[in-house]
N, C-alpha and C positions, 0 to 999 in steps of 0.2 A: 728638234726631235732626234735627229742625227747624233747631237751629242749624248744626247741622251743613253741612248741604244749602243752606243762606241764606250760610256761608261760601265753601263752593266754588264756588257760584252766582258770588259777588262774586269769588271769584280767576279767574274763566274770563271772564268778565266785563272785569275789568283786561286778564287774557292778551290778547283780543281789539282792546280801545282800543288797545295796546303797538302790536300788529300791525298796526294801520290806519294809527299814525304813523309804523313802518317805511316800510310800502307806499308812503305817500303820500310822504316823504323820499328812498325809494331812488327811486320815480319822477322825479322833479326833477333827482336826483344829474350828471345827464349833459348837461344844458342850462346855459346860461352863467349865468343865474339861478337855481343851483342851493339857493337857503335857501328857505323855508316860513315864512312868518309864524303867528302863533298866532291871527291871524282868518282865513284861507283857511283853518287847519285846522279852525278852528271850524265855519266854513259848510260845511263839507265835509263833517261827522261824523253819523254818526243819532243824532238825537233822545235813541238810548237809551243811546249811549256817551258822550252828550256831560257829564255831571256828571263822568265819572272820566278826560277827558283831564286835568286837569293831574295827577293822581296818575300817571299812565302815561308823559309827559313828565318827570316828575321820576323814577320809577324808572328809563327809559332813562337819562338822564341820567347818575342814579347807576352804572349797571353800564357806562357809558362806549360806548353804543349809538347816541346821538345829542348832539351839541353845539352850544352856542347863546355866542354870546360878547357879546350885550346880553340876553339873558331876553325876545327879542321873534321871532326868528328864528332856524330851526333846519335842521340840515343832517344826515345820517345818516352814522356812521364806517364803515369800514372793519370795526370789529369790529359795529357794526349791520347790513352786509350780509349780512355771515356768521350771524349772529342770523335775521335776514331768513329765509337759506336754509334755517338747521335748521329756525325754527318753520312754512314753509312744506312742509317731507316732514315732521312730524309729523303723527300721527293726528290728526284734527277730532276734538275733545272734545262730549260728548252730554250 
């Protein structure tokens, strides 16, 4: 059961990092310098999310959420804002 619970821990955990990089991404989206570099994300992030940003950047990534065309600076898609707005009306996970 432990592992269990140490599992889902770690997936709400990710869920949460994803979401921060949304946030921070779709916030920008509208200003002329609209990219994110991966050190403002950095300094930006708590203490507790900060070991599973790159795993959270590489999942959006993968599911085409957010795009970066040097691996140093990242911009949120179209399909990350949509992302954005589901996981924002979902229920807060406990």
């Amino acid at each position: 059961m432990d592992k269990f619970s140490n599992s889902k821990d770690e997936e709400v955990a990710l869920h949460n990092a994803e979401t921060f990089v949304l946030e921070k991404l779709f916030n920008k989206s509208g200003s002329d310098d609209y990219y994110v570099s991966i050190g403002e994300l950095m300094t930006s992030m708590d203490n507790a999310m900060y070991p599973l940003l790159d795993q959270a950047i590489e999942e959006l990534i993968a599911q085409s959420f957010v795009h970066s065309e040097d691996g140093e600076n990242y911009q949120i898609t179209p399909d990350g804002i949509s992302e954005l707005k589901t996981r924002k009306s979902e229920a807060i996970p406990l």
